[in-house]
VOGU-3710 file (C-alpha; in Angstrom, 3 decimals, decimal comma):
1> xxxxxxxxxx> 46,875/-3,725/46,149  43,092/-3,771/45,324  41,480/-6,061/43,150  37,828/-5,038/43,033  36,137/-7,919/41,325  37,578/-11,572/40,650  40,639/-13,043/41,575  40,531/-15,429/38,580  38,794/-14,767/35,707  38,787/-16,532/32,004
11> xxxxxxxxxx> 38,151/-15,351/28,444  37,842/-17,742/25,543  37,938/-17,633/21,432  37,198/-19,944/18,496  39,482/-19,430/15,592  37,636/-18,867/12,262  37,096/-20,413/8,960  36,763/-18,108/5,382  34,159/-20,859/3,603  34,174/-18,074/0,327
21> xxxxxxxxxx> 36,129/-14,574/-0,791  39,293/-14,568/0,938  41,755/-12,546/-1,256  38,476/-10,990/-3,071  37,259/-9,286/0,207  40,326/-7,048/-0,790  39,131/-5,560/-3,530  35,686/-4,758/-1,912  33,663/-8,161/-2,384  31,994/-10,083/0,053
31> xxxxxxxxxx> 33,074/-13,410/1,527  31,698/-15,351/3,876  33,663/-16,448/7,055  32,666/-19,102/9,631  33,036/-19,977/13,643  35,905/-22,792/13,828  35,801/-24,932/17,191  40,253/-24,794/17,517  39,861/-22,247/20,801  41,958/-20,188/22,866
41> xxxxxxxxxx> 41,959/-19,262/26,520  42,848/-16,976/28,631  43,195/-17,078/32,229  43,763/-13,608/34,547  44,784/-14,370/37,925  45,735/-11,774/40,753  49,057/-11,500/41,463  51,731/-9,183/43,142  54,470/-7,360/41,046  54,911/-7,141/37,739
51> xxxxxxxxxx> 52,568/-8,523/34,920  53,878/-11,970/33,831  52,679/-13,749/30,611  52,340/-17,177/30,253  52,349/-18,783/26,777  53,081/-20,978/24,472  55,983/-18,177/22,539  57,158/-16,045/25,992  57,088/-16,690/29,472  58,242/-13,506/31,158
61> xxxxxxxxxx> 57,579/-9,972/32,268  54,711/-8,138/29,583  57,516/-5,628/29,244  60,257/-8,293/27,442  57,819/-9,749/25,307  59,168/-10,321/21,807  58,489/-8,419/18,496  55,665/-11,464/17,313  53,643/-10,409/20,502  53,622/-6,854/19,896
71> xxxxxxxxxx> 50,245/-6,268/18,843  48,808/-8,743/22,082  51,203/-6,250/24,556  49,168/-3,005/23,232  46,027/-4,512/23,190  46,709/-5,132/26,698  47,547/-2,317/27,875  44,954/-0,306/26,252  42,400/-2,495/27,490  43,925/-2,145/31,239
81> xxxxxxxxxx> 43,800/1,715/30,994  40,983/1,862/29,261  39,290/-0,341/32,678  41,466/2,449/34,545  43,543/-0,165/35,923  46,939/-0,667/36,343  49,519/-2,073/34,500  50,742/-4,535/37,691  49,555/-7,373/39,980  48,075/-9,875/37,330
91> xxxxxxxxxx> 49,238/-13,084/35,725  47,857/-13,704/32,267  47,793/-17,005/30,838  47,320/-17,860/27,387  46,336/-21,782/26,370  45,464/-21,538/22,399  44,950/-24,721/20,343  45,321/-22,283/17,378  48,493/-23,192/14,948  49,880/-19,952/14,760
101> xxxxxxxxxx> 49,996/-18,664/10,685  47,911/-20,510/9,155  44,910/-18,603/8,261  42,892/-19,293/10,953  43,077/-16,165/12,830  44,924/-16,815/15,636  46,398/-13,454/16,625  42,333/-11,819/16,710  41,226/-15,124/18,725  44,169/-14,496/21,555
111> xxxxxxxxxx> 43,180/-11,157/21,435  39,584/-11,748/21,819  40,111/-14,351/24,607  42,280/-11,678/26,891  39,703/-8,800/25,890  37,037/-11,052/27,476  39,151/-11,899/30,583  40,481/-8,557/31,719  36,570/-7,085/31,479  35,199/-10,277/33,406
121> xxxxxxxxxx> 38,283/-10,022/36,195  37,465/-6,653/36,938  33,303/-7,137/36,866  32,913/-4,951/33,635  30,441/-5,810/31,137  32,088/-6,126/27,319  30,184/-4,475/24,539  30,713/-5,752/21,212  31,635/-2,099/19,951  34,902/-1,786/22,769
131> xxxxxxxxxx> 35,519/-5,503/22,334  36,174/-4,375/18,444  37,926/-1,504/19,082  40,651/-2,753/21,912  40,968/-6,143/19,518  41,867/-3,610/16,180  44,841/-2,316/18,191  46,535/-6,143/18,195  45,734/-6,765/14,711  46,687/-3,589/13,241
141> xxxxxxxxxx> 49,791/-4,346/14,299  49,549/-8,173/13,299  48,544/-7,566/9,817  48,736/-3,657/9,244  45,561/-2,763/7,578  43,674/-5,443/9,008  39,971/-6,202/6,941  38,084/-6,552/10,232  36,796/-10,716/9,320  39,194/-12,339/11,660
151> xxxxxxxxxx> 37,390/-10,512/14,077  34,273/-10,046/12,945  34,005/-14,240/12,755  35,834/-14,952/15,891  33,552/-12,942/18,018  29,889/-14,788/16,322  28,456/-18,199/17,108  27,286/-18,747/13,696  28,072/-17,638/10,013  28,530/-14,250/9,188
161> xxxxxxxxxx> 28,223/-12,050/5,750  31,357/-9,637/5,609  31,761/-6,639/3,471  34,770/-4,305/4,257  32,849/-1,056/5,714  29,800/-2,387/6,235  27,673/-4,253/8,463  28,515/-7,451/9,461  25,773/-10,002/8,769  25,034/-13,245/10,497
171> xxxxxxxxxx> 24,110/-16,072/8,659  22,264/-18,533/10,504  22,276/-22,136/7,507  19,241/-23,950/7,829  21,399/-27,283/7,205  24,276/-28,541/9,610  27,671/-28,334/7,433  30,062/-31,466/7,648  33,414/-29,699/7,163  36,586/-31,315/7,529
181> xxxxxxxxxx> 39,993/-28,961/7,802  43,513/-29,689/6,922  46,820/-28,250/7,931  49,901/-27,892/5,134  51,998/-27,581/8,232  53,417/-24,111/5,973  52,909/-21,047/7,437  50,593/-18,880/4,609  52,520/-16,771/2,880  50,243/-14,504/2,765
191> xxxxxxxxxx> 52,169/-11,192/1,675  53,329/-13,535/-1,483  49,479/-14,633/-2,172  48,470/-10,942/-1,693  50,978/-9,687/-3,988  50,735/-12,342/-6,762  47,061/-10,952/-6,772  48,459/-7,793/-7,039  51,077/-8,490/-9,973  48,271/-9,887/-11,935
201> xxxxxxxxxx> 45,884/-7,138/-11,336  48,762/-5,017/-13,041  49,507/-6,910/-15,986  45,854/-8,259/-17,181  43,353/-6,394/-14,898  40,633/-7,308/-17,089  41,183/-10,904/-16,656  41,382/-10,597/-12,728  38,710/-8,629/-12,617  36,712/-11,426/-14,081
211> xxxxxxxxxx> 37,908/-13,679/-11,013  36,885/-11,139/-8,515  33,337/-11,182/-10,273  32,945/-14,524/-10,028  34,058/-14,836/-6,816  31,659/-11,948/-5,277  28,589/-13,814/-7,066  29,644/-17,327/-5,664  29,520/-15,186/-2,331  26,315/-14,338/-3,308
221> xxxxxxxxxx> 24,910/-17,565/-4,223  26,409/-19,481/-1,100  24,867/-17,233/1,022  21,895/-18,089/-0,865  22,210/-21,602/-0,369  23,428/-21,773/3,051  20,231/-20,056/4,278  18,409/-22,577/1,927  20,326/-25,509/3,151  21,145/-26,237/0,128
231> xxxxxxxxxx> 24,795/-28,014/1,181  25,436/-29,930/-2,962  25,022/-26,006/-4,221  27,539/-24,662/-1,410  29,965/-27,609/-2,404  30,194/-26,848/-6,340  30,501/-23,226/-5,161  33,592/-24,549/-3,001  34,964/-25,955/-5,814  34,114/-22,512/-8,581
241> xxxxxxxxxx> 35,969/-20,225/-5,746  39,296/-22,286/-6,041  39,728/-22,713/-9,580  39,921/-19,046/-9,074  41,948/-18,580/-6,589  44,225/-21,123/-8,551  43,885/-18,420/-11,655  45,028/-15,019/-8,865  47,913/-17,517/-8,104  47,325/-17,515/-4,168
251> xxxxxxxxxx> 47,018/-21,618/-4,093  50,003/-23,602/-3,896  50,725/-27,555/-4,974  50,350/-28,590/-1,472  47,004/-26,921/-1,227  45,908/-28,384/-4,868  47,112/-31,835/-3,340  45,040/-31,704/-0,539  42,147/-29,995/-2,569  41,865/-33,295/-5,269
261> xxxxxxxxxx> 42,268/-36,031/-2,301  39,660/-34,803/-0,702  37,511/-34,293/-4,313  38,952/-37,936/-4,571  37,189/-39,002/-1,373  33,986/-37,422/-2,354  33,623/-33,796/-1,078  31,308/-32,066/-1,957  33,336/-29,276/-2,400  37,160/-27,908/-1,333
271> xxxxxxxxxx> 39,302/-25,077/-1,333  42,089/-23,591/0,269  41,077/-21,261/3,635  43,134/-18,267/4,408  45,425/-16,202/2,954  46,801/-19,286/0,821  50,554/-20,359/-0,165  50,529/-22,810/2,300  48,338/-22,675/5,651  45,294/-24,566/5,965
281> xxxxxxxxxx> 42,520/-26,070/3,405  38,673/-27,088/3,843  36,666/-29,625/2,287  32,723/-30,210/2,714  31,110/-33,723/3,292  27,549/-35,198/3,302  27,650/-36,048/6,977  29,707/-36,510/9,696  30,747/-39,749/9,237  31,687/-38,498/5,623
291> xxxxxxxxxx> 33,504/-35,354/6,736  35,640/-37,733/9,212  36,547/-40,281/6,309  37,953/-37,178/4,441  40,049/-35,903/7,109  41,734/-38,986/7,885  42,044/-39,144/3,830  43,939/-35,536/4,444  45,867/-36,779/7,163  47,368/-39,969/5,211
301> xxxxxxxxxx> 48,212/-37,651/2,157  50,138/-35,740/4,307  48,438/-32,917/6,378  50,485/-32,142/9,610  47,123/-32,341/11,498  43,435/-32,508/10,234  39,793/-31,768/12,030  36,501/-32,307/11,518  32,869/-30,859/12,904  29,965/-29,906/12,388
311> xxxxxxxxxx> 28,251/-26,182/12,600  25,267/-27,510/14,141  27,603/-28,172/17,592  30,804/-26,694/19,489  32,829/-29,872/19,353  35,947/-30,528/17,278  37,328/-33,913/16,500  41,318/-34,191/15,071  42,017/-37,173/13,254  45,587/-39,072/14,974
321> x> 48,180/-41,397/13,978
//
């Protein structure tokens, strides 16, 4: 056996954030997704034998991992033979702090995390163009005809402008955002939410049309603000983009709960993240000390877990019982 770089090596992810356009982005508008500190890891160690997977779904042999895990097992071994390297002698661990369907892009960040590893175990530097490409393969088969922002986000520090088919933007806000997140503890439904939008569409495109507009020039205006730093202009936008995702029928009364108690404790602004019917919600305060007194608010209402930072620094705080 020859191992001609590392015998350890580790990749790592943040999960990601859609602040406006989910569900628009679609149809061909912009949204605007964000860096969010939940992270994955992934840890390649030399090994003899087979290659064994360590997670949090399947411990075992890469070649019994289950149907969920598809998309991660090509990915894989794409990336291996794309390095020219074997498909033997390594033990790849995966430690993600990512709830797993909730919106927050957790399949792209585990793929992003064991991308990173396998270049940096064998010495190979990662371009962003093959880091792209070898991620696509896991989330084409994770969500089909994958949009590209999971990605896209994951793999930025900062902000970033998407459009489907064009170039990615970053968006560097001249103001810190307070955001605090909250978990339904549902999976997203998101092939309901999708198709709701699509049943609509069909009977009164007109009127969803009208959604979609408003939604791609909230886009436009928060992207507006956010390099302003205008945060009270970002919130009512918040607030414009889910009264329509409310009106597409992709919101759910657990994500409307969540939505008015954190309104209730003074957000700025809040809206469901994601692909909606269940998953996760955000909500925007005017500090940190703010942004913390509306995820405990979240957490008492009923959120399974809730978080709060700040995009001016990596760190993530969860609010306990």
């Amino acid at each position: 056996m020859e191992i001609d770089a590392n015998t350890r090596a580790i990749g790592e992810s943040h999960s990601k954030l859609i602040l406006l356009g989910e569900h628009a982005v679609v149809y061909g508008k912009p949204a605007i997704a964000m860096p969010f500190p939940l992270k994955v890891r992934c840890i390649v160690e030399e090994t003899i034998g087979h290659v064994m997977l360590d997670s949090i779904i399947y411990t075992g042999v890469v070649d019994h991992m289950p149907r969920e895990m598809q998309g991660i097992a090509a990915c894989m071994k794409e990336t291996l033979n794309y390095l020219g390297k074997p498909l033997e002698n390594l033990s790849i661990s995966i430690d993600s702090c990512i709830p797993l369907g909730r919106g927050l892009g957790s399949s792209a960040a585990v793929a992003i995390a064991m991308v990173r590893a396998l270049f940096a175990f064998y010495g190979k530097e990662l371009s962003k163009e093959e880091l792209f490409s070898l991620v696509q393969i896991s989330e084409t088969y994770a969500h089909g005809n994958p949009s590209g922002i999971d990605m896209v986000s994951e793999a930025s520090d900062c902000p970033v402008w998407f459009e489907k088919g064009k170039e990615v933007l970053p968006l560097k806000p001249t103001a810190p955002l307070f955001i605090a997140v909250a978990d339904t503890g549902r999976m997203a439904d998101t092939r309901t939410a999708v198709d709701n939008v699509k049943k609509r569409y069909a009977a009164n495109p007109e009127k969803v049309e009208q959604s979609l507009e408003k939604i791609d020039d909230m886009a436009n205006k928060a992207k507006a603000a956010l390099l302003k730093g205008d945060i009270q202009c970002i919130g009512e936008l918040l607030n414009g983009n889910q009264q329509e995702l409310v009106k597409l029928g992709v919101s759910d009364e657990g994500l409307n709960g969540l939505v008015q108690r954190a309104l209730k404790a003074g957000a700025l602004g809040a809206k469901l993240t994601g692909g909606g019917m269940g998953g996760c919600m955000l909500a925007l305060g005017k500090n940190m000390e703010h942004a913390k007194l509306i995820a405990k608010e979240l957490r008492e209402y009923g959120a399974s877990n809730s978080w709060y930072f700040s995009t001016d620094s990596d760190m993530l705080y969860g609010v306990y019982e």
